[in-house]
Each structure stands twice: as structure tokens, then as C-alpha cells.
PAPAFI-68899 format. One record per residue: residue in one letter; x, y, z of N, C-alpha, C, CB in turn. Coordinates in steps of 0.1 Angstrom, whole numbers, plus 5000, padded with zeros to 4 digits. Glycine has a CB too. Example, Ala and Ser with C-alpha at 12.3 -4.5 7.8 and 13.67 -1.06 7.14 Angstrom:
BEGIN
a513249435078512349555078513249675078511349555090 s512849785071513749895071512950005079514149945057 
This chain:
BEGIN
x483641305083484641305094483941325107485641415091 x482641315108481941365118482341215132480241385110 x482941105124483041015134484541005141482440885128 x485341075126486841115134487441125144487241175134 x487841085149488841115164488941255163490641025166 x489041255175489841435177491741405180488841555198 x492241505169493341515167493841565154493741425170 x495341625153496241705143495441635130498241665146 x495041705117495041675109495841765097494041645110 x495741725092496041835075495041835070497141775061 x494542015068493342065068493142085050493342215077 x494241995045494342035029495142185026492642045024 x495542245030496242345028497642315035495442465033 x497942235039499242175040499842225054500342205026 x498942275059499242295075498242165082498542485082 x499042145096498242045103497342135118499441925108 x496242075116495042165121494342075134493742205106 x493742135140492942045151491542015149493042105164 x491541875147490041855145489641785159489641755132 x488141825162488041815179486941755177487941955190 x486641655164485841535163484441535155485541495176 x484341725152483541745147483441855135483041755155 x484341925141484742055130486042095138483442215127 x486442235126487842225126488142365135488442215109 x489242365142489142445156490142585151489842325173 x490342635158491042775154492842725156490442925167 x493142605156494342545163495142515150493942415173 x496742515151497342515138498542445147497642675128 x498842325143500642295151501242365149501642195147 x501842435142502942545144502542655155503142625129 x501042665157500642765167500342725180499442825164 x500442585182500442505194500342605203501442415196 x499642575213500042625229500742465236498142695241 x501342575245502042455255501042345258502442525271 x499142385264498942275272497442245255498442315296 x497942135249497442035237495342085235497941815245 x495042085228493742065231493341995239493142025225 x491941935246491241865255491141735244489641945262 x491141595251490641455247492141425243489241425233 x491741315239492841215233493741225220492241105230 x494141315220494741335208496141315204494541445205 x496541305192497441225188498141335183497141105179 x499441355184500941485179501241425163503041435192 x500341495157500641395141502141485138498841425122 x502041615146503441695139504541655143503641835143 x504441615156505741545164506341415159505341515178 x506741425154507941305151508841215159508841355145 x508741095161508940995172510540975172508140845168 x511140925180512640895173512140705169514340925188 x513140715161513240635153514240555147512840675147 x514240425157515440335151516140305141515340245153 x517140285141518040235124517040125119520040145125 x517140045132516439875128515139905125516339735141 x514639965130512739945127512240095119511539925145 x513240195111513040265103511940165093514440325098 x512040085087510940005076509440025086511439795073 x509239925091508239915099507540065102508639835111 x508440135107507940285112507340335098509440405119 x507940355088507440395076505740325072508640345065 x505840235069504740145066503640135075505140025065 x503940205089502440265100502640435090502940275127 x503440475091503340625087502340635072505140675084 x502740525065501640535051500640485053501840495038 x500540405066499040345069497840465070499040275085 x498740525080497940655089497440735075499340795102 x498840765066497940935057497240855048499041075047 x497040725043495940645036494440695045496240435037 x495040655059493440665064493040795068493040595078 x493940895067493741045068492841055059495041145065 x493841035045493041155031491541075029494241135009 x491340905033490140865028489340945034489940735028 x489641005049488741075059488241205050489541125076 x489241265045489141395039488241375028490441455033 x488541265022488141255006486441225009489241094995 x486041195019485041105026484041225031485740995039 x484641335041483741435045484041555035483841465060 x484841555025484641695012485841845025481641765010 x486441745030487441845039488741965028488641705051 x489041835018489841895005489142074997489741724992 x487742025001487642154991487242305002486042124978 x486642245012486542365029488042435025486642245051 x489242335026490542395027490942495016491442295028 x490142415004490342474990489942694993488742354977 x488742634999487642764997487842885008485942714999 x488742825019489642905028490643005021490442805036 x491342905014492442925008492043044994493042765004 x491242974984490243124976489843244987488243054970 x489543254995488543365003489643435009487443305016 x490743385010492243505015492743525005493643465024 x493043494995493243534985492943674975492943444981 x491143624975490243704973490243844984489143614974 x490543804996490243905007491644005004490243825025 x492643944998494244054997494044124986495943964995 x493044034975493244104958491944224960492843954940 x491244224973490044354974491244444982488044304985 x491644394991492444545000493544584989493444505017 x493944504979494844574971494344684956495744454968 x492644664956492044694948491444814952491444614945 x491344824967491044924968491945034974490144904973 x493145004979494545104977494345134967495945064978 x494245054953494745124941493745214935495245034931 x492845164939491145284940491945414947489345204955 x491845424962492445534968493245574959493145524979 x494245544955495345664950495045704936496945624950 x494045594929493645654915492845774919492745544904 x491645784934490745884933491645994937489445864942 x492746004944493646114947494346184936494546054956 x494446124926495046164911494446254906495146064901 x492946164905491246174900491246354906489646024913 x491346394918490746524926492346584924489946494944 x493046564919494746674919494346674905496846604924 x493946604896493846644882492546774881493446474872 x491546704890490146754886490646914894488646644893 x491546914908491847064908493147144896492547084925 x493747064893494347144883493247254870495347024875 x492747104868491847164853491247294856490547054848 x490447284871490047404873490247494873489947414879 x492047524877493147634881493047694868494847584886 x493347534857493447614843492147654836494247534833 x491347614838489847664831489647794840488247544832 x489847874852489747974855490948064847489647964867 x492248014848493248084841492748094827494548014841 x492048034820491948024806490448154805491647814800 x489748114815488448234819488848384817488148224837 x490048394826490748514833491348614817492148444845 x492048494814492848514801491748554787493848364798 x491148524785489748524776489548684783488248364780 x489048704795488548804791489048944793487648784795 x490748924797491649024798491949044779493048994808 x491848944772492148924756490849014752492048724749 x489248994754488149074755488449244757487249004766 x488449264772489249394773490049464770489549414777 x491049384762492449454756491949494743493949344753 x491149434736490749414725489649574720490049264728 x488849664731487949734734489449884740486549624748 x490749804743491849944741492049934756491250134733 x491649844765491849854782492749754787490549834792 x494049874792494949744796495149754812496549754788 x496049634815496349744829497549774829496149684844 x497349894835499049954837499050044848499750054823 x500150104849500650124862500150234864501950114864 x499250244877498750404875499050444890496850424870 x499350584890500050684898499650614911499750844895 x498150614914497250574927497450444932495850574925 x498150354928498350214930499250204946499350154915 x500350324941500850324958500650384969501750354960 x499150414964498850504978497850394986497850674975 x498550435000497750325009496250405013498850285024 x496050515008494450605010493750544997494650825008 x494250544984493650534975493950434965493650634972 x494450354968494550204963493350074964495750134971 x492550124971491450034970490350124963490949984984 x490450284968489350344954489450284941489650504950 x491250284941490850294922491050154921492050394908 x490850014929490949914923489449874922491949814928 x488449934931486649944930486650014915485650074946 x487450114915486750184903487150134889487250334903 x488550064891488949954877487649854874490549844880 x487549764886486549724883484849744878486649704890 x484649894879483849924874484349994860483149974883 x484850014856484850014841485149904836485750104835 x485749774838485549664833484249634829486049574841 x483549594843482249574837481349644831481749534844 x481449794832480849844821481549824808480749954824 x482049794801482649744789482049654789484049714787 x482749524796481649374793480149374791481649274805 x479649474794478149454797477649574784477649504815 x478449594780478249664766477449844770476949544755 x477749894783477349994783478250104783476649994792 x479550094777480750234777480150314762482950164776 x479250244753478950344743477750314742479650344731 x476750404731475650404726475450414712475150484731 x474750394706474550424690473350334686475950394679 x473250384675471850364667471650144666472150474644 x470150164668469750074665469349994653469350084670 x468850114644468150024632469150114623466150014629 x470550084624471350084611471049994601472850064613 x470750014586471149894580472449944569469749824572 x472949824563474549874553473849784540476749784560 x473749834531473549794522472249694518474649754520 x471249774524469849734529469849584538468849714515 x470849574543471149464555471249484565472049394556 x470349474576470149504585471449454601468649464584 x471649324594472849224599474049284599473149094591 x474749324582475649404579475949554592475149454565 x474449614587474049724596474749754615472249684597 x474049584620474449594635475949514633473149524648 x476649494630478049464626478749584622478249364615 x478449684614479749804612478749864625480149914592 x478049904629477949924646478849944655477449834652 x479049764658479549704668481249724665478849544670 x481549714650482749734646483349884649482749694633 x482449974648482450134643482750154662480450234631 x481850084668481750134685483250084693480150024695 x483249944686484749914689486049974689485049844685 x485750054679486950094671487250234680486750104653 x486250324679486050474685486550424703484050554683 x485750334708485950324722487550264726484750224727 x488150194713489850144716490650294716490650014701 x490250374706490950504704490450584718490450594689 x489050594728489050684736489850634753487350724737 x489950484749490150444762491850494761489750264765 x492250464750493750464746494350614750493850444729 x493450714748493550864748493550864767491950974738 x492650794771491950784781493450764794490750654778 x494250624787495150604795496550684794495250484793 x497050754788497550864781497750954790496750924772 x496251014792496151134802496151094813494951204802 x495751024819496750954830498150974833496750824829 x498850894825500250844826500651004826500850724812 x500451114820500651214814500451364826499651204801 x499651344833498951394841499751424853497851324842 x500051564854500851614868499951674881501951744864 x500751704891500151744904499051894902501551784916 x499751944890498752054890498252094877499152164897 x498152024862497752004854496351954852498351954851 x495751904861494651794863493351874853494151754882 x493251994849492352074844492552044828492352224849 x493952084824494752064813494151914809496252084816 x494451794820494251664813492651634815495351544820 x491851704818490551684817489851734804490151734827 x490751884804489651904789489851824776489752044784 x491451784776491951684768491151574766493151644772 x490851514776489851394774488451384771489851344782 x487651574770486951584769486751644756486651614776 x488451654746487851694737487651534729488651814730 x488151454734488251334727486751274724489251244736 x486151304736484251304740483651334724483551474754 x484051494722483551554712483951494698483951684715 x485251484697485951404686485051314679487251324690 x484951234693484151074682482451094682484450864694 x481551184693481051244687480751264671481451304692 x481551334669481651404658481651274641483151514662 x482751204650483151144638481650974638485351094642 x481250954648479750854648478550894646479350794658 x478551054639477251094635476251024627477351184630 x476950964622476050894610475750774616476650864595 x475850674629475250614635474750644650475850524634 x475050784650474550834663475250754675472950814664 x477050794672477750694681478550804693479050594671 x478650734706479050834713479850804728477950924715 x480850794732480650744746479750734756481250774752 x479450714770478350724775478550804784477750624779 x478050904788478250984802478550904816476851054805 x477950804820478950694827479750664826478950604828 x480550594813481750534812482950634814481850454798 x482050804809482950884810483250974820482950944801 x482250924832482850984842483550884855481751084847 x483550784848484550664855485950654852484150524852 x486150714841487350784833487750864843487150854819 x487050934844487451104847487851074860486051244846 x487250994866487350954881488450944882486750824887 x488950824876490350744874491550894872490150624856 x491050934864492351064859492451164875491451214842 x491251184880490951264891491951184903489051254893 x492051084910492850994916494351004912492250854914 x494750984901496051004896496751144900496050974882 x495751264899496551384901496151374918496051544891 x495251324923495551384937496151284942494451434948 x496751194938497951124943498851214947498551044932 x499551264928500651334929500651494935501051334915 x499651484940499551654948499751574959497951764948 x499151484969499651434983501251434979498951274989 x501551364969503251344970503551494970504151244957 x503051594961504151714957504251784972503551844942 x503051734978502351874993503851805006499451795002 x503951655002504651595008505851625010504451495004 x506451634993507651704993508251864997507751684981 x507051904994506852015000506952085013506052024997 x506752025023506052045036507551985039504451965040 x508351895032509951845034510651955038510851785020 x510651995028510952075023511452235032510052065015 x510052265033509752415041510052355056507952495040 x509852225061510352145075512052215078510251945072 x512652175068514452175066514552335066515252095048 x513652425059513652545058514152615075512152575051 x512852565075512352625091513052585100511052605096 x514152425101515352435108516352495107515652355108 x516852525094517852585092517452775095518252525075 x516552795099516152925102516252945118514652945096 x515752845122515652815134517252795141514652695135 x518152695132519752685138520252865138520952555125 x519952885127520353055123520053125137519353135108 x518753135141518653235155518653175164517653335158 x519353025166520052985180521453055180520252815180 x521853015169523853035168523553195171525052995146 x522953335163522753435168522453485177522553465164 x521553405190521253395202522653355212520153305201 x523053255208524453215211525753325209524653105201 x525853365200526853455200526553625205527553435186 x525253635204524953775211525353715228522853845208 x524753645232524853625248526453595253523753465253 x527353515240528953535242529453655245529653515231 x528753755237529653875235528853975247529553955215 x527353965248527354025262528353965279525753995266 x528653835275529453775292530653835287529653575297 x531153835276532653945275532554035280533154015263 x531454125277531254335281531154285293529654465274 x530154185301529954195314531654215326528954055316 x531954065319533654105324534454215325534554075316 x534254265313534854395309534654515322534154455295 x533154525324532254595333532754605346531054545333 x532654425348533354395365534654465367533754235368 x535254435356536854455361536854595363538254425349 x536754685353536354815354535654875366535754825345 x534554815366534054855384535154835400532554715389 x535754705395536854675403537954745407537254595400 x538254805395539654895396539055015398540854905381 x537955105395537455215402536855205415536555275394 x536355125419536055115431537455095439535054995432 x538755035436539955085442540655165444540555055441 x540155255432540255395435539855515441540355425429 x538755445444537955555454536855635442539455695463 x536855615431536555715417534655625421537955645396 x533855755431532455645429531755695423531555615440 x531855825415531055845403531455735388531156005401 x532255755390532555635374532355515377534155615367 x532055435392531455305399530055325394531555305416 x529555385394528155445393527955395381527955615395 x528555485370528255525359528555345352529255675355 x529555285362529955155354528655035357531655095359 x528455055369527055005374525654985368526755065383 x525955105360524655125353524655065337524355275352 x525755055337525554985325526054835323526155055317 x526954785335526254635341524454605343526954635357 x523954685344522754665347522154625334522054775354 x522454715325521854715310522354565307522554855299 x523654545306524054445302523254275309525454475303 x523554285319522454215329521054175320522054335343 x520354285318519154255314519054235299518254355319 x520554265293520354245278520754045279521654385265 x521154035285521553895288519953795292522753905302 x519453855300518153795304517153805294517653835317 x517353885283516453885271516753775264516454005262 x518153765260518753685255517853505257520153725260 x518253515272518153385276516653315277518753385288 x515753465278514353415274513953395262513353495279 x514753435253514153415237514853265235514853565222 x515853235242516553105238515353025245518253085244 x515253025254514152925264513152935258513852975280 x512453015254510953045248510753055232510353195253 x510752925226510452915211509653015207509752795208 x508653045210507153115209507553245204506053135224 x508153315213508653445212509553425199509453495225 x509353615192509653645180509453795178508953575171 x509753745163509253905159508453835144511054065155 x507053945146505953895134506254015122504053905141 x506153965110506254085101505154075089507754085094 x504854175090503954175073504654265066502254235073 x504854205051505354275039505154275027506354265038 x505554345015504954285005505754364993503254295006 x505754284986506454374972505854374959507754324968 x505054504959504254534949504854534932503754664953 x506354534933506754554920507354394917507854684917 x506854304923506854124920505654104922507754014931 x504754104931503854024935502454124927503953994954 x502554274929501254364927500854414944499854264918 x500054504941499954574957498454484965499354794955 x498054404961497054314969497654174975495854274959 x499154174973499354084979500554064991499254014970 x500354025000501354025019501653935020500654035034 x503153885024503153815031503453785048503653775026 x502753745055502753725066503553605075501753715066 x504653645082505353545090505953555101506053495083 x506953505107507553525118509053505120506753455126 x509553535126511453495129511953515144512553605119 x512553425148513653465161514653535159514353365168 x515053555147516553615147516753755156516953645130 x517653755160518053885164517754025158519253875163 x518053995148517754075136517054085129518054085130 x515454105126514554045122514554075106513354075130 x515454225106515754295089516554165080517054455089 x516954115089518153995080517153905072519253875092 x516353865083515053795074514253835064514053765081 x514253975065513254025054514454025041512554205059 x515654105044516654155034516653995027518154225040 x516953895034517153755029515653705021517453635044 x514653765024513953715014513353775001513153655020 x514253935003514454074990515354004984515054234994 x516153884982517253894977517153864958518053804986 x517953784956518353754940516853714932519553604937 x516453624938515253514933513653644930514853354951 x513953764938512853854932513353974926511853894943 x512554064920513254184913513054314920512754204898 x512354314933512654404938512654384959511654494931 x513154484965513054444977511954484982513954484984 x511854384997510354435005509854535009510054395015 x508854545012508454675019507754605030507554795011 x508054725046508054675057506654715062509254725065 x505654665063504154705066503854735082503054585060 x504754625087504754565105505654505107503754485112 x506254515120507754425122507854465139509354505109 x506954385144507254365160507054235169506354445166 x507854305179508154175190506954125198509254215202 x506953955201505753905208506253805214504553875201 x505553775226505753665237505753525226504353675251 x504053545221503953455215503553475199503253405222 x504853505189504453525177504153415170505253605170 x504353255174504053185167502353175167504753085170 x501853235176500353235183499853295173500153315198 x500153455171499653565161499953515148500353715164 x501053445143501453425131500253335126502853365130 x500153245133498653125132497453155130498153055143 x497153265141495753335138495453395128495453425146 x496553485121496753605109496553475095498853705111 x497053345099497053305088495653215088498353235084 x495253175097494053115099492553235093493953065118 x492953355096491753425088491653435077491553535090 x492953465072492753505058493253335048494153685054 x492853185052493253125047492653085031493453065056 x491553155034490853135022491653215010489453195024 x492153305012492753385004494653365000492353515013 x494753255006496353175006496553154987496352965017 x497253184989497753174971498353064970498753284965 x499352984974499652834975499452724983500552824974 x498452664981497152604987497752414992495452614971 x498652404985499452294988500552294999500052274976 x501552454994503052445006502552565016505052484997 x502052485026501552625036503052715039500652565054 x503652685039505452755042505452855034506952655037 x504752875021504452995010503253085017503952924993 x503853145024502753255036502453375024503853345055 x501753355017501553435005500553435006502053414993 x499553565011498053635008497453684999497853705014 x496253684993496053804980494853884992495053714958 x495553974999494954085011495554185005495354065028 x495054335013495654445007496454475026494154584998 x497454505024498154575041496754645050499554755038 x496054675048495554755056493954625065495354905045 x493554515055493154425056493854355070493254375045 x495254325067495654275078495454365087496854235078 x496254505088495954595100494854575110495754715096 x493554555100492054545108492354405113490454545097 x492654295109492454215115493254175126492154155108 x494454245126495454295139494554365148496854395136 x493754475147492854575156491854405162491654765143 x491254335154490554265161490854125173489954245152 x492154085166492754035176493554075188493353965171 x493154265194493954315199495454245203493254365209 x496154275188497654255193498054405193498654135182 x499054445203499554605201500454575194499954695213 x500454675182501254715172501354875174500654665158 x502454895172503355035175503155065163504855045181 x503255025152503455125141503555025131504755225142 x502655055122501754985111502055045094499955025115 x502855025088502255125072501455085066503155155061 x500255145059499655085048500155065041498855125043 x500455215031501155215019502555175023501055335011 x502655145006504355075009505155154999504654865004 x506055185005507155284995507855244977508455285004 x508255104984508155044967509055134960506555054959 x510355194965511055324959511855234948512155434972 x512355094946512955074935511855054923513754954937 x510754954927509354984917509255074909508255014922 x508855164919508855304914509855384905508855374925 x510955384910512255424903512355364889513455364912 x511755244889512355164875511355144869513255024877 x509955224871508655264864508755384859507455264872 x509655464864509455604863509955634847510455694876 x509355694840509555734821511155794821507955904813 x511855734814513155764809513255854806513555714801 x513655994806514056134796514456114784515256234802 x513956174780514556154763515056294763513256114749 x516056324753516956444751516656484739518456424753 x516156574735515656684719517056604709516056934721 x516556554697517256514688518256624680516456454680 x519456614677519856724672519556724658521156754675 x519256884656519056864639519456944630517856874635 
């Protein structure tokens, strides 16, 4: 076709194409532009009009032309160019569709290949909690779990008894057992005999835990240590025994569980004596309150009284009423400084030898008006005898002295959890000195304490001569 005219052909793929005399151009009749290729070319797409009468004739050039077309085609091998166009898009759609379906198989490929993982770690996980359960270690719920202080100790410290288990170091025992001159046999009832003792200590192990209160923690220690001794006892004959490691990772664990429940009890506690010490505190407001009522009554009383003697001319009983407006006056301005001034009190040391024994004081403080009310209120039902009064005086600042008195002797506090339990093992006269060194003035101090119901209800019964 190299001698071909340039113009519309059919490229063999049943579109008509532009041949520009030499090869075949990027041009498609249907894609026509407005202005035709360059040279002489012939509209093979365009269609002529065409008379009724010379419809024959028009036909018979029309099969002239595609005779001399296809011989052109058949002549330069144009039929198979079109052929191999036509293969190569074909080919080009069945690779982009081959490799979409690549993509999404490899996307399957990597969601399958992450699942398997999820489950071969799950199946990991599971294996070796089945391992551990197996050796008597489960998990369960232990007291320390909700503490935001000690929730990462004991999940370091779970972890380390795990792996001591896995790593075969929570027991010891003999090496060259044999059972029935089998040495095989031998390290098998071993491993069976170690298994078996370590499922029973861990088991005892979690027990004392679960079991274990805020102030028991001694109780559930020796318990676990007799368990030590137990298997001991019972793996002599392979020289079987827990390990001193595994058993003080135990102990750890038990150790965490009670000072849990002591932060909570100290917690509850400290609630507790908080509500105490308001409701102590509302008590010598309302008595502050109603003493200062009943002084602005008398004061009234006073005025009027001064009023009507002073109308009488009567100036010694003006006098006499004056003066005790004055009193009242200043019993009012006590009043109003103990209301204004928290601090201020009255400090007492007491102690009741026939409940507590004579070495032990308690030391505290009160606003009330009455400071006996406090003491009598805490002689009451709940002990078997009343207090005895060692010291009982007023201070600017008794919450000051009450602090110091308890800051010395805190070593010596007998309930070491609810500081609200101002309970000393001192003797009265202990405190005294240590009053002389904090020069606080104290007016009047007792050592000894009278203790007259003690006493009374120690004293030997009479017995009366039997008659005979």
C-alpha cells in the first residue's frame, strides 16, 4: 500500500482510518476533525446522495472501489496489522483485569495472613495459661488490682511468678532419682511428684490471699509457711521443696493484698473520725451559740435594770448593776473569740486504768464549753469504767499543743492506722515532762489517777462467818 493514495480506508477492524500514503495515521472517521487531513483525499465515510435513476450505476462504482480497497489490504498484509491491534487491546484489558484480581486476591492473602496470626498468638496465649493452670496458677481477682498505687506492682510481680514456673525454677529436687532402677521412670515421678506439691502450694498460696484481712497479714503468712514445711516434709524422699524465690514472690503478692486493705480500712477510718470531729465540732458551735443567746438575754436584763435605777436616783445599785454588765460584756467577748478562733480549746489528758491499765493516756482536745461533757461522753457505756482527769486546760492554741503532744510520743500510738484513736502506751507523768518541755503553763497536773470505781470493784468482797 505503500503506493496508495492518501485517504479514508478500513483499517480491517471495521472502522475507517486515514491512510496518508504511507502508514496509517492516528485519524478514525468517526473522530474526524472539522478541517480533513492534508492532500487529496477522498470522504469514503460520507455518502453521496443518490438518485432513484442511477441508484444501479452508483452501486457498481461502490463495489468497484471495495474490490480495489481489500486487493490493497490483501496486497500490503494491512488485514493482519488490524488483526494484531485488535489482539494487543484485548490482551492489554485481560492484564489490567488480571491484575485487579491479583490486588484483591493479595488483600485477602494479608487479612487472612493477619488473622492466622491473631489466632496462632491466641492459641500461644491459651497453651500457656492451659501450662500454668495446670502447675495450680490461675488468675483471679486480687485485692491490689484496684489500687491505682499498687496495680502495676503486682501486675510486675504476676509476671514474675509466671515465669518462674515456666522456666522450671518455683521448685527443686533430686536429680539422680531412679524408680524401679529406671532412671527415665525416676525423672518422671520427679516432675510428676514437683507438679503435684507445687498445684497444692500455689492453691494454698491463692487462698491466703483471697482470705487475708487488713490486719491478719501475720496470721496469713505463717499459714503459708506452714505449707513450706508441709511439702517439705512430704518430698523427702526426693529432696523436694519449693524454692526460696518462688516463695518470696508469693509472700510478696500476699504482702500487697493486706496493705491494700489497710489503705482502704485507714481510709475508712480517717471517714470516719472526719464525721466524728464534725459532729464534735457542730456540738461546740450550737453551745457557743446558745451560751452567747443567753448572755444578750442577761445583758438586756442588766440594761433595763440599770435604766430603771438610774431613774431612781438608786446609784449604788447602778453601780452594783454596772458591774456586772461588765462581767457579762466580757463573758460575751470570750464567747465570740472562741467562735472566731478554731485553734482555741481546752487540751485534756486522761486515762482509765481499770479498761486500758495505768501506762496508758489519752491525749486530745475540745471547744465545748464544757470540756467535762467530753470527757463524761467518752466514760460512757462502751467502757467499764470512767476517766480520770490527769490535765484539763484552756489554750489560745490547743490544736497546736494537741499536735506536738502527739507528735512526741507517736511512736508509742497504739492504733497506728486511725490517728483519731489518740491512745498512748505513756505513763501521766511522761506527758507532764513533756508539757514542762514544751513550756505550756499548766495549772494543775495529777499523776496518779484516782480510779475510785476500779478500785471499788477490785476491792475483796466480805465474807460473813458461816453459821454453824
Amino acid at each position: 500500500m505503500a503506493n496508495a493514495a492518501a485517504g479514508w480506508y478500513d483499517d480491517g477492524s471495521g472502522r475507517q482510518r486515514w491512510w496518508d500514503g504511507e502508514k496509517w495515521t492516528e485519524h478514525f472517521a468517526d473522530q474526524q476533525p472539522a478541517a480533513t487531513p492534508t492532500t487529496a483525499s477522498r470522504e469514503v465515510s460520507a455518502s453521496p446522495k443518490i438518485s432513484f435513476f442511477g441508484g444501479k450505476k452508483a452501486a457498481l462504482a461502490y463495489a468497484a472501489e471495495n474490490e480495489r480497497l481489500q486487493s490493497l489490504i490483501d496486497k500490503h498484509g494491512l488485514a493482519e496489522v488490524a488483526e494484531l491491534d485488535r489482539v494487543k487491546d484485548e490482551l492489554r484489558q485481560q492484564i489490567e483485569s488480571a491484575n485487579a484480581e491479583i490486588s484483591v486476591a493479595r488483600g485477602k492473602i494479608n487479612e487472612a495472613s493477619r488473622e492466622l496470626s491473631s489466632v496462632q498468638s491466641e492459641v500461644l496465649s491459651a497453651r500457656a495459661v492451659v501450662e500454668l493452670q495446670s502447675y495450680g496458677l490461675f488468675d483471679y481477682e486480687h485485692p491490689a488490682e484496684s489500687s491505682t498505687m499498687l496495680s502495676a506492682e503486682l501486675e510486675a510481680l504476676r509476671s514474675q511468678i509466671k515465669e518462674t514456673i515456666r522456666s522450671k525454677r518455683a521448685t527443686q529436687a533430686t536429680s539422680n532419682f531412679t524408680f524401679n532402677g529406671s532412671a527415665a521412670k525416676g525423672r518422671k515421678f520427679v516432675s510428676d511428684m514437683s507438679n503435684l506439691l507445687l498445684r497444692a502450694y500455689n492453691a494454698e498460696a491463692e487462698n491466703c490471699v483471697k482470705t487475708v484481712k487488713a490486719g491478719n497479714l501475720a496470721t496469713a503468712t505463717k499459714r503459708l509457711n506452714t505449707v513450706i514445711d508441709q511439702i517439705a516434709r512430704q518430698g523427702t524422699m526426693i529432696d523436694l521443696r519449693i524454692t526460696p524465690h518462688f516463695h518470696q514472690l508469693r509472700m510478696k503478692e500476699l504482702a500487697l493484698a493486706a496493705q491494700h486493705l489497710q489503705a482502704l480500712q485507714r481510709e475508712k477510718e480517717l471517714e470516719r473520725a472526719h464525721r466524728e470531729e464534725l459532729r464534735e465540732q457542730r456540738k461546740a458551735e450550737q453551745e457557743l451559740q446558745r451560751q452567747k443567746e443567753k448572755l444578750e438575754k442577761e445583758k438586756s436584763h442588766y440594761l433595763a435594770t440599770l435604766a430603771a435605777l438610774e431613774a431612781k436616783g438608786d446609784l449604788e445599785g447602778a453601780e452594783r448593776v454596772r458591774e456586772r454588765l461588765a462581767d457579762v460584756d466580757k463573758a460575751i467577748d470570750d464567747v465570740d473569740y472562741r467562735a472566731a478562733n478554731i485553734r482555741a480549746g481546752y487540751v485534756y489528758v486522761i486515762s482509765n486504768v481499770g479498761s486500758f491499765g495505768g501506762d496508758v493516756v489519752k491525749i486530745g482536745m475540745t471547744r465545748r464549753l464544757e470540756p467535762m461533757d467530753r470527757v463524761n461522753e467518752l466514760g460512757d457505756a462502751s467502757v467499764p469504767f470512767r476517766f480520770d482527769v490527769h490535765a484539763l486546760f484552756f489554750a489560745d492554741d490547743a490544736v497546736g499543743i494537741e499536735a506536738k503532744l502527739h507528735q512526741r510520743f507517736d511512736e508509742h500510738r497504739i492504733n497506728k492506722v486511725n490517728l483519731r484513736r489518740e491512745y498512748f502506751r505513756v505513763t501521766p507523768d511522761a506527758v507532764l515532762e513533756a508539757l514542762k518541755e514544751e513550756s505550756v503553763e499548766v495549772l494543775e497536773f495529777v499523776v496518779e489517777p484516782e480510779a475510785m470505781e476500779f478500785k471499788a470493784s477490785s476491792a475483796p468482797v466480805p465474807t460473813t462467818a458461816s453459821e454453824g
